[in-house]
C-alpha atoms as one frame of an Amber mdcrd trajectory, in Angstrom:
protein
 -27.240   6.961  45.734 -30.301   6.217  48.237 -28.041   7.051  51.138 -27.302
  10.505  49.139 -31.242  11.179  49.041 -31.392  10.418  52.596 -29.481  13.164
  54.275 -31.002  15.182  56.449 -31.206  18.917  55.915 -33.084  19.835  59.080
 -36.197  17.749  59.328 -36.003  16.975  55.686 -34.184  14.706  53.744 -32.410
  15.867  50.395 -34.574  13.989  48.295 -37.686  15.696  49.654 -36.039  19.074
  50.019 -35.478  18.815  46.092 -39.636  18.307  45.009 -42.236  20.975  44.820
 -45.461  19.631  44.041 -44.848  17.909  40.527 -41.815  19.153  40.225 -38.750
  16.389  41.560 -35.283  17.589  40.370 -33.900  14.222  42.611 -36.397  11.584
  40.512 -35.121  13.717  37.367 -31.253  14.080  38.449 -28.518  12.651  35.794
 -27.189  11.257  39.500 -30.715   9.127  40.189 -30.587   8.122  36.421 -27.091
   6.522  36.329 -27.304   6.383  33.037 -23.642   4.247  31.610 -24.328   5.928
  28.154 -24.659   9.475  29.295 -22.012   9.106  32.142 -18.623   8.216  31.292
 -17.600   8.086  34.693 -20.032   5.479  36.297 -17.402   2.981  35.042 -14.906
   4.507  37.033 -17.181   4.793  40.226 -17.508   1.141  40.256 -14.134   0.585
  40.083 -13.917   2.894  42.991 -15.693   0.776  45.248 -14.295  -2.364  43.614
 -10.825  -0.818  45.038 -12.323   0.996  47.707 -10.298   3.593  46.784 -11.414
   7.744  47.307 -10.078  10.510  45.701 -10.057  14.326  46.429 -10.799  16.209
  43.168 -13.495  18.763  41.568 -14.934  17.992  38.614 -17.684  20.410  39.414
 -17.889  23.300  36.977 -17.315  26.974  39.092 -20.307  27.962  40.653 -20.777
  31.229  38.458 -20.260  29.183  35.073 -22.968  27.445  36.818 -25.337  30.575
  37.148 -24.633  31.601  33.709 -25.382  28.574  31.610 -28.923  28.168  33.590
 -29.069  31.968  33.386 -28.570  31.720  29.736 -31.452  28.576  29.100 -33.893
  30.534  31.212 -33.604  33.134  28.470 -33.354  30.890  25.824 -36.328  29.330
  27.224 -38.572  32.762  27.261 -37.740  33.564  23.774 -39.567  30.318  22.775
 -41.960  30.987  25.334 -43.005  34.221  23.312 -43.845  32.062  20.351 -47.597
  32.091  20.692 -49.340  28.405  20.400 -52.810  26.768  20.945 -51.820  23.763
  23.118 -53.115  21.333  20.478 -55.777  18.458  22.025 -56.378  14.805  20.329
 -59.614  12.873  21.108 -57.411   9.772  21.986 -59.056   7.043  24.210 -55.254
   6.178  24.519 -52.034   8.139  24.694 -48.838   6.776  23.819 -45.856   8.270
  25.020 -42.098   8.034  23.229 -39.832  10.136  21.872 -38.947  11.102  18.366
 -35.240  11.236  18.083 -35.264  11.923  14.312 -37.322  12.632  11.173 -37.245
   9.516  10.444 -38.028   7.387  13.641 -40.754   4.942  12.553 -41.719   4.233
   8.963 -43.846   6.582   7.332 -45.428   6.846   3.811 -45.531   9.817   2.038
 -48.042   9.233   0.097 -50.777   7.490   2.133 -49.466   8.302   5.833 -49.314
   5.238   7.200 -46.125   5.268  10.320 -45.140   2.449  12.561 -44.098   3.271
  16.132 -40.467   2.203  16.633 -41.935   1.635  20.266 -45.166   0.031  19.694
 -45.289  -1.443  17.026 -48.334  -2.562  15.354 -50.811  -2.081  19.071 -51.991
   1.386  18.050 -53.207  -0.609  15.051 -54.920  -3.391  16.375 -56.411  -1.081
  19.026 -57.654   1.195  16.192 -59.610  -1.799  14.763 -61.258  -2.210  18.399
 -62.840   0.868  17.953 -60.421   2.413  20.446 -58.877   6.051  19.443 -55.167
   6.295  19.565 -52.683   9.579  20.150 -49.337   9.806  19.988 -47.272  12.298
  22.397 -43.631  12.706  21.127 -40.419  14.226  22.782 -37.922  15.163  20.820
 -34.433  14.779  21.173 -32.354  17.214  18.971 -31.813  21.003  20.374 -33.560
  23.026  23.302 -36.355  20.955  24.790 -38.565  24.115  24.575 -38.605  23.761
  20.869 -38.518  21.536  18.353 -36.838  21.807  15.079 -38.611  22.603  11.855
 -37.537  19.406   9.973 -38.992  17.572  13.638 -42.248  19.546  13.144 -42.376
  18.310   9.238 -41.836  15.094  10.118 -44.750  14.841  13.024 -46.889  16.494
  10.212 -46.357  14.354   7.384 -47.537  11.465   9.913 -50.750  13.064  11.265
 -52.861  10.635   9.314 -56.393  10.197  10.092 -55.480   6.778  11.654 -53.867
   8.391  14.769 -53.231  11.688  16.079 -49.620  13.138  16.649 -48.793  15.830
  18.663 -44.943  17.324  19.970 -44.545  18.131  23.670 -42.878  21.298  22.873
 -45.786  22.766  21.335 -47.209  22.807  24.678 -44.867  25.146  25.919 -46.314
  28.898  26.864 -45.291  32.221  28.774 -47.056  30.565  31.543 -45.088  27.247
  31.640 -42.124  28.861  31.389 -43.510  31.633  34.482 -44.221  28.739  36.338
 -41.386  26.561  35.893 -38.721  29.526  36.794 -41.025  30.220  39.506 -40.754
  26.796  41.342 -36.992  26.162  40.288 -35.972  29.273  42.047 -38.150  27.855
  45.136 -36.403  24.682  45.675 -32.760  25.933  44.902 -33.914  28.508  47.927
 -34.024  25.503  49.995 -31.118  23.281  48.877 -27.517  24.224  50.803 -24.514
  24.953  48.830 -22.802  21.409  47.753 -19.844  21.770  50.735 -22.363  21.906
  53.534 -23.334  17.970  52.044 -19.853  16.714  52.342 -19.075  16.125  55.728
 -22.910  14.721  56.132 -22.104  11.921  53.973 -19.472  10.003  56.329 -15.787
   9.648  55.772 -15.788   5.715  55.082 -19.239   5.148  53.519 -19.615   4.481
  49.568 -21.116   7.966  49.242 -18.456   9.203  50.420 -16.064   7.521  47.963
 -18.095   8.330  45.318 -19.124  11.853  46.037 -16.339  13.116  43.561 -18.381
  12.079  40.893 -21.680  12.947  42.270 -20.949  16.345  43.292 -21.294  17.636
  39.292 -23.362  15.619  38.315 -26.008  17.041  41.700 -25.200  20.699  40.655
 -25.834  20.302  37.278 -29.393  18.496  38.105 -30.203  21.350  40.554 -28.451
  24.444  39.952 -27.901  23.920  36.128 -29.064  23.577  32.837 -30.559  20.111
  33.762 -32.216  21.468  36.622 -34.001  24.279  34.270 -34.794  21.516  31.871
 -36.299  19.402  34.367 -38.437  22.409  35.594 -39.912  23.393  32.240 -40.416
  19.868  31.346 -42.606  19.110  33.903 -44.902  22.319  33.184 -45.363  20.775
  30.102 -46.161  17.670  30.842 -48.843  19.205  33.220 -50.497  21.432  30.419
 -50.500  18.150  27.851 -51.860  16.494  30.310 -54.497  18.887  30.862 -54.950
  19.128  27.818 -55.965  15.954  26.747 -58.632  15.647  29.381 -60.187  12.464
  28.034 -57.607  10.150  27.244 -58.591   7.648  29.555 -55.182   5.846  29.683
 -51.157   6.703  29.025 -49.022   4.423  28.238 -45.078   5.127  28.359 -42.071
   4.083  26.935 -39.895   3.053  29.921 -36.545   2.915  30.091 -36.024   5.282
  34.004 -34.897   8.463  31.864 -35.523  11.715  33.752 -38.241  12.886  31.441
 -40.386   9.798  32.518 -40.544  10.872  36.109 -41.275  14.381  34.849 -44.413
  12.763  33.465 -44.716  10.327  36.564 -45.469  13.008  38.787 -47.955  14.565
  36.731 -50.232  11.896  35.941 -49.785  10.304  39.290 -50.969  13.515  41.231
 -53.701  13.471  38.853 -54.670  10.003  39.710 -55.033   9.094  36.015 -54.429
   5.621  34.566 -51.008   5.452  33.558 -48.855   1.734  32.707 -45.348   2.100
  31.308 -43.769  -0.135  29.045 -39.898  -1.479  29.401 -39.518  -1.377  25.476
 -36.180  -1.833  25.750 -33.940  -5.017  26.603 -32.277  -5.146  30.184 -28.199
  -4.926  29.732 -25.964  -5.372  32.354 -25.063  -2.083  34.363 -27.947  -0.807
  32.741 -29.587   1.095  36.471 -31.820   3.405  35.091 -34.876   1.328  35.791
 -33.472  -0.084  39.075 -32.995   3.867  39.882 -36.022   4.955  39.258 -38.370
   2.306  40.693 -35.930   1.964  44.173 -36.977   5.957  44.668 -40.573   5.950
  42.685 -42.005   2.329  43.559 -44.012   1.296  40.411 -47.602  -0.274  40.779
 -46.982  -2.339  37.702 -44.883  -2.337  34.821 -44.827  -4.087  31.277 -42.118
  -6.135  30.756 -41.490  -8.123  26.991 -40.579 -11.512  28.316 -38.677 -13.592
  31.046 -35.338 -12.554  30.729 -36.416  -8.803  31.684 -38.842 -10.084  34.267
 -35.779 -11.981  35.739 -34.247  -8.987  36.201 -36.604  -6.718  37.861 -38.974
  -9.055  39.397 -36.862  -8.516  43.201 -37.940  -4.764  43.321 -41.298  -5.338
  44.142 -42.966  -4.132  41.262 -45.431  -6.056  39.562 -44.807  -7.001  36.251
 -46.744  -7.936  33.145 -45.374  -9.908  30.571 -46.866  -8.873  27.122 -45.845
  -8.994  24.011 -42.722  -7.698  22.799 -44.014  -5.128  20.415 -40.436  -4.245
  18.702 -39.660  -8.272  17.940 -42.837  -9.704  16.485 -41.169 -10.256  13.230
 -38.998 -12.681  14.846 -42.446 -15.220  14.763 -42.910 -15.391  11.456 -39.723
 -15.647   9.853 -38.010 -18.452  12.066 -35.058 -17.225  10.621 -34.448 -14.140
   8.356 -30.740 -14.576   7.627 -31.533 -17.988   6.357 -31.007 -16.830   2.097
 -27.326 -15.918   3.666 -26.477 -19.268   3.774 -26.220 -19.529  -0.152 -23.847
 -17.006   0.025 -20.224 -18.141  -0.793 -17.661 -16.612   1.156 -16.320 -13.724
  -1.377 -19.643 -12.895  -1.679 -20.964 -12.421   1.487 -22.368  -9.291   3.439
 -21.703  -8.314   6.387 -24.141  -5.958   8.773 -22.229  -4.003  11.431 -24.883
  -2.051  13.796 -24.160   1.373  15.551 -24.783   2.207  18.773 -25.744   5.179
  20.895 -21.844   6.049  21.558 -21.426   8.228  17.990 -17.797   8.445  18.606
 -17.095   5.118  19.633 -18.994   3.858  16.575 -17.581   5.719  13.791 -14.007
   4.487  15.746 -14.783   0.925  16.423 -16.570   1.261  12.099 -13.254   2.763
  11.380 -10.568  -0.126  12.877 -12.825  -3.090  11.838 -12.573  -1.475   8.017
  -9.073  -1.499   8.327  -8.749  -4.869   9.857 -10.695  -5.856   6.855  -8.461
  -4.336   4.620  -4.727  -5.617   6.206  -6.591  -8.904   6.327  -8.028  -8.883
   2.582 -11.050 -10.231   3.735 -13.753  -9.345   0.871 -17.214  -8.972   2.515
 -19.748  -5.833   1.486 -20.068  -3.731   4.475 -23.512  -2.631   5.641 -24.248
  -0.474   7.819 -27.187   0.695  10.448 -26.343   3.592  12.082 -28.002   4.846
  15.398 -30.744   7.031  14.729 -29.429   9.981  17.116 -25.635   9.877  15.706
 -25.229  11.490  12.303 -23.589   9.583   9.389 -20.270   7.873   9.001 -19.147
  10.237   6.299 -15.370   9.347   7.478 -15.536   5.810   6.147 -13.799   5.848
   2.803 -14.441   2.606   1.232 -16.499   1.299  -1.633 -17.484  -1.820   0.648
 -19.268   0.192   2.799 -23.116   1.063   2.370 -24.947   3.190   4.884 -28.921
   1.937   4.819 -32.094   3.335   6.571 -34.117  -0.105   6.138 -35.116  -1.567
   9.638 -33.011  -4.024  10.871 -35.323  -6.925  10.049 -34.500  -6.520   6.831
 -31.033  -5.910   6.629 -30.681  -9.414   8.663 -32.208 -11.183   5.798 -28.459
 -10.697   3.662 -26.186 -10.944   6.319 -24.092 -13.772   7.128 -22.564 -12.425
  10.261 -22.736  -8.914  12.118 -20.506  -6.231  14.296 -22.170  -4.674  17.153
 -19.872  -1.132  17.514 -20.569   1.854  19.821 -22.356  -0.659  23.026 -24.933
  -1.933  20.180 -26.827  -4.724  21.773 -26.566  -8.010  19.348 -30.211  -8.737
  20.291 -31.893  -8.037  16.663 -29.552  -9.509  15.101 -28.773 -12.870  17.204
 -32.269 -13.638  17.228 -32.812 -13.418  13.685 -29.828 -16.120  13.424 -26.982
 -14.134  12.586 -23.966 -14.908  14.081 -23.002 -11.522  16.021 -20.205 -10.341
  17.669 -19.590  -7.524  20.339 -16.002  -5.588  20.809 -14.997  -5.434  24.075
 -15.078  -2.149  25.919 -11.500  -0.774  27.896 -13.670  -1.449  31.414 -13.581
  -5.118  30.354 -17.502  -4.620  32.131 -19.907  -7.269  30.405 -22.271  -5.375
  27.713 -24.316  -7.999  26.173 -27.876  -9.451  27.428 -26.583 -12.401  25.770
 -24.503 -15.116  26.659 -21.569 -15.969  24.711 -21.976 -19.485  22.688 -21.110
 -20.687  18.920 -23.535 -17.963  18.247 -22.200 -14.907  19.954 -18.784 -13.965
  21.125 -17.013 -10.824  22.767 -14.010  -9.870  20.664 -11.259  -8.400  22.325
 -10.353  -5.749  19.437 -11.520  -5.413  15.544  -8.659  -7.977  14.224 -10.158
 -10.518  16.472 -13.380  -9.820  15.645 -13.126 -10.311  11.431 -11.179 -13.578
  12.375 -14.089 -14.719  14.713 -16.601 -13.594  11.901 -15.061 -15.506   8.849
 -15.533 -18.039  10.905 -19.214 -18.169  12.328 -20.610 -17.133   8.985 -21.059
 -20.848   7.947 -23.651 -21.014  10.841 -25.777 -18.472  10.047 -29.717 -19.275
   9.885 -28.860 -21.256  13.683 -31.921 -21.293  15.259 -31.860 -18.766  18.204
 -33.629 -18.886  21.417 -36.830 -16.463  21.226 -38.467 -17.201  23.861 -36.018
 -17.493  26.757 -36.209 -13.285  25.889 -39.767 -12.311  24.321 -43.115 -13.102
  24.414 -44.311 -13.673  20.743 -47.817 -13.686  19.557 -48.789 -11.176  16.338
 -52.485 -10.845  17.806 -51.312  -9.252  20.380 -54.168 -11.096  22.843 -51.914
  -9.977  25.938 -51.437  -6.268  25.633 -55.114  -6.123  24.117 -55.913  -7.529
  27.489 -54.363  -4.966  29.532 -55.717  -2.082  27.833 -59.040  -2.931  27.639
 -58.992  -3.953  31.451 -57.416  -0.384  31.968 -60.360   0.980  30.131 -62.972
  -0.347  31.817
């Protein structure tokens, strides 16, 4: 991918010849992401050079379906644009950064307010009780970018308690964003050559070349297409939230190397303002968005939530932080929530199968372990936690089944073993000492941040998996290994560190 950014058009390399000012469509490209659950193909492109094997094809849409679909979201675009909004402003000492896939991502109550950021936790809190003002700036994830939807909007309302602010990125969209944005898109496609004048620059028997099949799309798309427009508008509105919110005197990011992030990157960095972002997530195998992203944007520091993550990206340079993991501080003061499964008998027990980002895959993988189940007459209630951005199993006909919205901390407390489906990582539920288990995926490519033991296994297909769980059930409540992956403290003295040396 580096060697990709590196040709040379004229005295310019592509990489370069793709940023105007804060706008970068390479940092923001679905190529530089490399993202395994937005690209189908990447397992295929490892395979490739596995094999070292090339082959001639176009999976590149026609160039005028191209031009119409970015055609079509630069209108689309405009007619939100025509909305008329005041750019809303907190007073936030701090601005936390995340997005809000769903009405119901964190925990609100109706009736008094109160929300928990699936992100961070209890800091905004604690910080709160410092004396330190607290913001929240939310992405959504559901429909045009430019605007979010009304049951979005509701939902960012009914949290805009007088504890913290909340405010919606797309709300900072204007005529003039979407001016500019069109403006500076239409610049740097001026200066980018058509896709077959790359081809021959990229060298007959190098890797790009063997993988330039794949990349071809996915660069038009990022540039020419509806990504490209995307990535255009969403850095105008980074730049007039940022603006903004003039006196927020530090943002702090969800990281995971997502194209948005480097749309926000930019902006604060060419502002010189204090910025720190936060790897909330755990490090998977062939998981390269943050290996992306900091090998072409070099981070100054970055967060990290304990060794294992630190392990992984401590040989790019970057200097990391280990704080607190802000999603797993349950996990210190229950030593084990699954331990009242243990009374369970075996007819009785419950079973927790989690859902993963891949909707289809889940409701498939849901579907074949039911049956399983069934052909096996295996008795177990089935619950359910379904990925926040997939909509609900309503396919699954069966009485053992129960769909529930309760965090995952609580469902471990009744389950005696659980089913990761859809590339679900068995972290929550592992170290809350519940024997989990992982289907294999048809690339046979290792999933799981966790080691197989007594406590964890890869099944090769839904029959294997019920026999594998009948079986570990009768060791659930193990004690798991907590801190080989998190740092745990509730008070929170590390991250309360950091902040206030960013605010001095």
């Amino acid at each position: 991918m580096r060697s990709l950014g590196d040709v040379s058009l004229g005295s310019t390399a592509l990489r370069d010849a793709l940023r105007v000012g804060d706008t970068d469509l390479w940092m923001a490209s679905s190529l530089r992401e490399s993202s395994l659950w937005a690209d189908p193909t990447l397992v295929d492109q490892i395979r490739s050079l596995i094999d070292d094997e090339s082959e001639e094809s176009n999976l590149a849409p026609r160039t005028g379906v191209v031009r119409t679909r970015s055609a079509l979201a630069w209108l689309r675009a405009l007619t939100h644009a025509l909305i008329r909004r005041k750019p809303p402003a907190t007073k936030a000492d701090v601005m936390f950064v995340q997005y809000w896939p769903t009405p119901n991502s964190g925990r609100a109550n109706g009736s008094t307010g109160e929300w928990t950021s699936p992100y961070f936790g209890n800091l905004p809190d604690e910080l709160r009780k410092q004396g330190i003002s607290v913001g929240f700036l939310h992405l959504h994830s559901v429909g045009s970018v430019t605007a979010a939807p009304s049951n979005i909007r509701h939902a960012v309302r009914s949290v805009d308690a007088s504890r913290h602010e909340h405010v919606l990125l797309a709300d900072y969209f204007s005529l003039r964003s979407w001016w500019r944005g069109a403006a500076t898109w239409i610049r740097i496609c001026r200066r980018v050559p058509s896709l077959s004048r790359l081809t021959p620059e990229l060298g007959h028997s190098s890797d790009a070349s063997t993988l330039w099949r794949w990349w071809k799309p996915k660069l038009q798309q990022s540039v020419h297409g509806s990504h490209g427009v995307r990535t255009a508008l969403l850095t105008q509105m980074f730049d007039t939230a940022v603006t903004a919110n003039s006196t927020t005197k530090l943002w702090v990011v969800a990281f995971e190397g997502q194209s948005w992030e480097s749309c926000l990157v930019r902006t604060l960095e060419s502002r010189n303002l204090r910025w720190f972002p936060y790897l909330h997530t755990m490090m998977r195998p062939w998981d390269l968005r943050a290996h992306t992203f900091i090998s072409e944007l070099p981070l100054k520091r970055l967060a990290v939530h304990g060794p294992h993550d630190a392990s992984e990206l401590g040989r790019l340079g970057t200097g990391l932080v280990e704080v607190e993991a802000l999603r797993y501080q349950h996990l210190g003061t229950e030593p084990s929530l699954s331990t009242s499964s243990q009374s369970r008998t075996d007819d009785a027990g419950e079973w927790l199968v989690v859902g993963g980002a891949d909707c289809e895959s889940s409701l498939r993988e849901l579907k074949k372990f039911s049956d399983a189940m069934r052909l096996r007459n295996v008795n177990r209630h089935i619950v359910v936690k379904w990925h926040p951005q997939c909509g609900q199993p309503v396919e699954i006909e069966t009485e053992l089944v129960t769909l529930s919205s309760e965090p995952l901390k609580q469902l471990c407390r009744g389950a005696s073993a659980a089913l990761m489906v859809g590339r679900a990582a068995p972290l929550d539920t592992y170290l809350a000492g519940v024997p989990s288990c992982s289907l294999e995926i048809p690339s046979g490519l290792a999933m799981s941040p966790i080691e197989e033991d007594a406590f964890h296994h890869v099944a090769v297909d839904a029959d294997a998996a019920v026999d594998w769980m009948c079986q570990a059930e009768s060791r659930s409540g193990f004690v798991p290994p907590i801190a080989h992956y998190f740092v745990i403290n509730p008070l929170l003295p590390r991250w309360k560190s950091l902040i206030e040396d960013q605010l001095r």
